[in-house]
N, C-alpha and C positions, 0 to 999 in steps of 0.2 A: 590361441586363447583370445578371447572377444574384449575388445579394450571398453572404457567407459563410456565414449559415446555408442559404441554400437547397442552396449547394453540396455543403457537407460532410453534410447530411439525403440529398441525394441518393446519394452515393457511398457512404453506408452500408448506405441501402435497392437500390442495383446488384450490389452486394459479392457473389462466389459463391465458396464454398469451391473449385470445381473453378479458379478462378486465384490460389488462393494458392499460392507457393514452397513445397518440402517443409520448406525453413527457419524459414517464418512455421507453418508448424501445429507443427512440434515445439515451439517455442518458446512457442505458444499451450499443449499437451500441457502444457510442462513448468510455464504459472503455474497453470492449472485444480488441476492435481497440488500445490503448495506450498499453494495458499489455501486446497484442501480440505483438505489438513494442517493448517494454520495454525487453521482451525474447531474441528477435532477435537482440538486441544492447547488452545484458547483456550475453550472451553464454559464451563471452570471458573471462569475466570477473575470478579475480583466483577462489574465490568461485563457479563459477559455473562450471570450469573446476575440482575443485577437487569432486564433488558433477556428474559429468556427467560420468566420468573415474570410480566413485564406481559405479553409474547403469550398466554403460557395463562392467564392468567386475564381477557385479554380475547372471550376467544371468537373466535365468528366461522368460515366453511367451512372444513373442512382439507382447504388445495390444496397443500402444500407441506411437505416437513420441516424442523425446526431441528435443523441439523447436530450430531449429537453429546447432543442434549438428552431424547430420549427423544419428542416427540410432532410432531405436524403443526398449522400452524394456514394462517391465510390468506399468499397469495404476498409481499402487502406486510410481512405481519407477521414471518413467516419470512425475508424478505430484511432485513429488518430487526435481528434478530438473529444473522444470519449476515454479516452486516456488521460489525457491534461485535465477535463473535468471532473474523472472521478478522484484526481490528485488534488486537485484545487481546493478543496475546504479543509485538504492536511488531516480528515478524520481514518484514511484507510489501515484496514488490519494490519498489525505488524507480527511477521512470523520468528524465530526463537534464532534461527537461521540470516547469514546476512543475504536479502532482496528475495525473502521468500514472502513478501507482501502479494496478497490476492486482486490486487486492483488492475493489474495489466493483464492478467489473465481473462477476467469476467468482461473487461471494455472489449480485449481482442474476442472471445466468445459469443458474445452479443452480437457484434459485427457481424462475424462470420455465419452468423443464425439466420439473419435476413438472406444473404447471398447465396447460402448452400443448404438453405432448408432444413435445418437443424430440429430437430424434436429438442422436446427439457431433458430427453434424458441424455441425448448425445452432447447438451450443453454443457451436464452436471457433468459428463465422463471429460471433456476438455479439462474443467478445472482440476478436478481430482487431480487429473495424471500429469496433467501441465504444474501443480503445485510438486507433484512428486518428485519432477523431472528437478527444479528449481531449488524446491526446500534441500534435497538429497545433493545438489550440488553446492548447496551455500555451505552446508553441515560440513562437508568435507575437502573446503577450501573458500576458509570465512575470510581470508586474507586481506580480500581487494579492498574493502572498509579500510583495513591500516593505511593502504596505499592511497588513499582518495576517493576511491572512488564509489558511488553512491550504488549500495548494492542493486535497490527497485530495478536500475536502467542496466547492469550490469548482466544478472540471470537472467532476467526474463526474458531477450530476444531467442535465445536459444529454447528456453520451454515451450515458448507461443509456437516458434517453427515446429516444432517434434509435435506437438496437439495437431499445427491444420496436418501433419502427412496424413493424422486418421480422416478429419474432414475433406482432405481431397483428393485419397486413394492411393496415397503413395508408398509406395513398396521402402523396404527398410533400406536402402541404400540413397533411395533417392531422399529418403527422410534425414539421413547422416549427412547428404549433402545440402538440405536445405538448413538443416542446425549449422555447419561449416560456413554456408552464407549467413546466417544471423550473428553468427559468431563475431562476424565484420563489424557490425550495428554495436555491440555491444559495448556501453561504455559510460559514463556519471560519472560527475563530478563533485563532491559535497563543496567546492567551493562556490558552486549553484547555488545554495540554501542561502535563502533571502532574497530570491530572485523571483521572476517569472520560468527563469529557465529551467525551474529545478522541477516544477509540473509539467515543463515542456519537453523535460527526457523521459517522461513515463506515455506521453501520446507517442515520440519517436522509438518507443520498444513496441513497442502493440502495432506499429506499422513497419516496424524493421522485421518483425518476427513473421508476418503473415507474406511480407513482399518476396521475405527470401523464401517462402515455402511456395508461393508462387513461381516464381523462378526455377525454383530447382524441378517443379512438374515440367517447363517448357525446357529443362535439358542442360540448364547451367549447372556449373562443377561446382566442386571445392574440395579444400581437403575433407575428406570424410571421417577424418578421429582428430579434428582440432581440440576437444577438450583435454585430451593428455598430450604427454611428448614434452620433448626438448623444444620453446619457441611455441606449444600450443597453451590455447588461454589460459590456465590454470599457471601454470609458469610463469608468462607475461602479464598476468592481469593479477593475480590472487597471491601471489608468494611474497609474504610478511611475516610478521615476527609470530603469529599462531599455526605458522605449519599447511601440511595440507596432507590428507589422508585419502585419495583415490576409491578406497576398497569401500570408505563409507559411501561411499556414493550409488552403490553396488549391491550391497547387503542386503538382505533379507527386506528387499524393495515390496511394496506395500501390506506391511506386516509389521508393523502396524504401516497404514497409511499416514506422511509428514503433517496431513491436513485434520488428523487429530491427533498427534503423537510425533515432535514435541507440539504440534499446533500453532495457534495466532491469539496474540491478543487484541483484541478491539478497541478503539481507541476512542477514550471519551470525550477527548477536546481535540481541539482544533489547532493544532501543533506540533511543535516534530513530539515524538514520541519520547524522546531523551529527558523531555521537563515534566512527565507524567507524574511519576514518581514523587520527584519533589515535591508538587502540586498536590498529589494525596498524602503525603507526610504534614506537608504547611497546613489542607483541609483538617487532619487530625487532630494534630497541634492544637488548631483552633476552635475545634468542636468538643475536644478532651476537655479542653481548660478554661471554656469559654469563654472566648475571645475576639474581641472585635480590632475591625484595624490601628481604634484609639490606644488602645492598648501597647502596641507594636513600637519598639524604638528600632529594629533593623532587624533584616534575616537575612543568612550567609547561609552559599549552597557550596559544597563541595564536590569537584569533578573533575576526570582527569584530560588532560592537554587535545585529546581528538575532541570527546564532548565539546569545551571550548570553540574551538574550530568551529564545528557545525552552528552551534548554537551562539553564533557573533554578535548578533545583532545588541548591542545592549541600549540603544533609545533609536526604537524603530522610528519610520517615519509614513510607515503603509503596510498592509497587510500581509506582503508577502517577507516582513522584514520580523514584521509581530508574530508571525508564527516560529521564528527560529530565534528568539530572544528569551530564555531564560530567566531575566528581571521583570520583561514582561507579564510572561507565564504566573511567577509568583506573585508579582503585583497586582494583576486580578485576580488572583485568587485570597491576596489579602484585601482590596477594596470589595471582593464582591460578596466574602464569605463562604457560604452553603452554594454550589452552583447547580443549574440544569444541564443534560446530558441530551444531544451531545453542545457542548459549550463551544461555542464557534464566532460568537458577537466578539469579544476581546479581539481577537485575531484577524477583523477587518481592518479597511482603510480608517475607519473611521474609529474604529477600536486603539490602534495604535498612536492616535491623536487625544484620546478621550482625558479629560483634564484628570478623572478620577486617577484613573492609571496611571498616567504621567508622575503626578504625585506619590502616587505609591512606591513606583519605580525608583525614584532615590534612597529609598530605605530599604534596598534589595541588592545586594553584591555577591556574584560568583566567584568564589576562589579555585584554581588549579592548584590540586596537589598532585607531586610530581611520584608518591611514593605508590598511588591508586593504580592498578593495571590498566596497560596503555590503548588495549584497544576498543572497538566498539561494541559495549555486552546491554543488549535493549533490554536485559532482565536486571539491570544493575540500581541499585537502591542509592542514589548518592545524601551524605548527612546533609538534613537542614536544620540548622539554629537560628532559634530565635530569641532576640533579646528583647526585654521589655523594659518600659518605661520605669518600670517598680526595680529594675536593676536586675533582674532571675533570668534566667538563659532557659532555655527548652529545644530539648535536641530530639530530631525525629530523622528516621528512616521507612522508608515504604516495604519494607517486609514482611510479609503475607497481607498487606494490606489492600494488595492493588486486583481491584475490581475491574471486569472484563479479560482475566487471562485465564488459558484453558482451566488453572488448576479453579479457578473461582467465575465462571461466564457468569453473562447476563443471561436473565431467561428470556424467554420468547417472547415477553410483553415486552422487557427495555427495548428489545432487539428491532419488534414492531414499533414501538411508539417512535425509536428514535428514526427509524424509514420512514414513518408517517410527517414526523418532523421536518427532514430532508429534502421529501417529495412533496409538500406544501407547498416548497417556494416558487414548483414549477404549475404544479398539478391541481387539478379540481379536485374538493374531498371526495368525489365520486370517484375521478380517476384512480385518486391515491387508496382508494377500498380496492376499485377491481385492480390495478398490478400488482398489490401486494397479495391479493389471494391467488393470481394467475403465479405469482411468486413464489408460494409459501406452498404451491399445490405445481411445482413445473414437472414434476416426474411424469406426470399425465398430461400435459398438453403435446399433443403431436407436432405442431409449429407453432413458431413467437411472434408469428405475425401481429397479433393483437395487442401483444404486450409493447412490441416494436412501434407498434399504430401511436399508439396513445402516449409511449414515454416520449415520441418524436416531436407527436404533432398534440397532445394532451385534447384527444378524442377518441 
């Protein structure tokens, strides 16, 4: 009987663009499209200047470009970077599943595009199958979240390796043992968030996962079914108090595809995903009842003991501290009101200083209830109340409200304007026309050289 990893290695390396639904390539289309934005806004960012200054000044072939950076270095090194930045503005997709986010995928597929010649469509077939590999394993051993550890950097080494065995010809065994070697790599910390380092585990997946499939073509071992077993990841990494169910891992594998079913939600600010929620309840709140922040005597969020954790920060002091601060999150979204999308000014250095905000933020307390279920559920509505000066309470939850999940996506215009947004900060509006249309059109490009051209070197 064929254990899990042999399964899921296989199905990645069978996987043909010509059976996917036209539903699974737009949907593939539309994250390539966000995380290549999401690069070209995020370059600047500190983490991905300090993260771009070690590739070029590590040398090494240049097989690949750093998105938005101005030079090419080697595939791991450029995936590497283009990792950290496509994490850097904290807006990437979040999947239903824990670390089935699409941003380590699209950075290590890009890469790999330059190097081995990648057509759009053999691009679009990576993510797919590499979301499959990932989503299909988070579904059925959501665990490691309990345990700490931050799912993005946790699945993804393993999916990225199983994607290059198709990029670089590797037969299924040798592809079992290049997942066994990433398997190594794999690992996040949520006590990261608030950090640099916590964008700094999503560059180190998208180069663990490509190094080990490299390796494993030059003839290095491993165990070859590390995902199950007594002592293999799923055991040592994922076993907590929600269980783990193997078979789902396995099942009626793309049928539907994970990458529309259960799917990703798109994130429309610029922060963990955890304060969404709240943030569209508070928006409602105060659009329902019209409302301005004079109005406002204090607003309590309710969440349970892990949210906390993640979300520490409660008077940041820089941007990577504002994106995981919960009082923050509400406090502009009470001094700011109505916002633009995607909202990502709050969440800088200079955001997390802003007198507005600052202000705001003492009229905004998160309370831990101990009675909420314990682990990390990104579909979870937590109560916001607000009290006002008039003495009335007003209590909201984000239920069916939240805009950008599969059940409710943006259309194609949010979807462009907000890459257009994104890609602004690096790009000429010429440039940011042709990669979005070389984008929104990759099933027909036979190489990405051009799109590679100009997101690198913005010509």
């Amino acid at each position: 009987m064929r254990g899990t990893t042999e399964v899921l290695c296989a199905f990645v390396l069978d996987g043909r663009y010509e059976n996917f639904p036209p539903a699974v390539v737009k949907e593939a289309k539309h994250h390539i499209l966000d995380v290549f934005g999401a690069m070209l806004g995020g370059i600047d960012e500190p983490a991905s200047k300090i993260a771009a200054e070690f590739a070029r000044n590590s040398g090494g072939t240049e097989e690949a470009g750093v998105i938005g950076a101005g030079f090419r270095s080697s595939v791991v090194n450029a995936a590497f970077v283009n990792g950290i930045s496509g994490h850097a503005l904290e807006i990437e997709a979040v999947g239903r599943a824990p670390g089935s986010d699409t941003l380590t995928l699209v950075a290590a597929a890009l890469s790999l595009a330059e190097k081995y010649k990648l057509s759009g469509k053999q691009v679009i077939e990576y993510v797919v199958l590499a979301e499959e590999f990932q989503g299909r394993l988070g579904l059925a051993a959501p665990g490691g979240s309990g345990r700490g550890h931050c799912g993005l950097n946790l699945y993804a080494p393993p999916a990225i390796a199983a994607a290059c065995g198709r990029v670089m010809g590797m037969d299924l065994m040798q592809t079992r043992m290049a997942v066994g070697l990433a398997l190594s790599r794999a690992s996040g910390y949520y006590r990261h968030t608030g950090t640099m380092a916590h964008t700094h585990e999503s560059g180190l997946a998208c180069r663990g996962g490509i190094e080990a499939a490299m390796l494993a073509t030059s003839g290095m071992t491993a165990d070859a079914s590390l995902l199950e077993g007594k002592g293999g990841f799923v055991d040592l990494m994922c076993a907590w108090d929600r269980g783990n169910d193997l078979d789902v891992a396995t099942a009626n594998l793309g049928d539907p595809y994970y990458l529309v079913s259960p799917g990703l939600s798109v994130k429309k600010y610029g922060c963990c995903f955890l304060a969404h929620r709240p943030m569209d309840a508070l928006m409602h709140l105060m659009a329902h009842h019209k409302l301005s922040e004079s109005d406002v005597a204090a607003v309590t969020v309710e969440v349970n003991a892990l949210t906390a954790r993640i979300m520490k920060c409660a008077d940041p002091q820089d941007g990577d501290q504002a994106k995981f601060s919960m009082e923050h999150a509400l406090a502009a979204v009470l001094a700011d009101g109505k916002v633009q999308m995607p909202y990502v000014l709050p969440f800088s250095d200079a955001g997390a200083l802003d007198p507005r905000y600052v202000r705001a933020r003492s009229r905004v307390k998160m309370v831990v209830r101990d009675d909420l279920p314990p682990g990390l559920a990104t579909g979870a509505a937590p109560p916001v109340t607000v009290r006002l000066k008039s003495g009335a309470t007003l209590t909201e939850t984000a239920v069916g409200l939240f805009r950008g999940s599969p059940e409710n996506p943006l259309d194609d215009d949010e979807l462009l304007d907000r890459y257009h947004t994104c890609a602004a900060h690096t790009l000429s509006p010429a440039a940011v026309e042709r990669t979005s249309e070389i984008l929104l059109n990759l099933e027909q490009c036979s190489d990405l050289s051009e799109l590679m051209r100009i997101g690198t070197f913005g010509r």
